[in-house]
Steps between C-alpha positions, in 0.01 A plus 500: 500500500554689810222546752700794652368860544697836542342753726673808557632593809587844713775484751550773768700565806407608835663715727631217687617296164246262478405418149124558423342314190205566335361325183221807389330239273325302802348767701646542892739201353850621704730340731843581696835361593834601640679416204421584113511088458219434796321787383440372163446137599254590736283751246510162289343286811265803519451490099411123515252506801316784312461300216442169696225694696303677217593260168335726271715782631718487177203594322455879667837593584598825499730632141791604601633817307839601676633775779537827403625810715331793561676883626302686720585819703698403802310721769555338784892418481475129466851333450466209264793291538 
């Protein structure tokens, strides 16, 4: 039996193409790294301290649902690339 849990995760990039990683399940749970590969090893050091530091954590996190888009009027000119 495997002790493992799956926690979804969001990846974005900045401007400057660093990888941002969020895991919306833990609250303010994110992390950062120059590559895809750091990013997401370093959102799992983040993952574990959370849990390490609150135990019961598991217990209230978050349900994720997915991403969904949303159109809105483009007023202002706003290029998204």
């Amino acid at each position: 039996m495997s002790n493992n849990i799956s926690l979804p995760i969001i990846v974005e990039v900045d401007e400057d193409g660093c990888f941002i990683v969020n895991c919306p399940s833990i609250r303010g749970c994110r992390s950062y790294g120059n590559t895809i590969d750091e990013a997401m090893a370093n959102v799992k050091e983040a993952i574990e301290s959370c849990l390490d530091e609150q135990s019961n954590l598991l217990d209230n996190v978050n349900k994720y649902v997915g991403v969904r888009e949303i159109s809105i009027e483009n007023k202002s000119g706003f290029q998204y690339a």
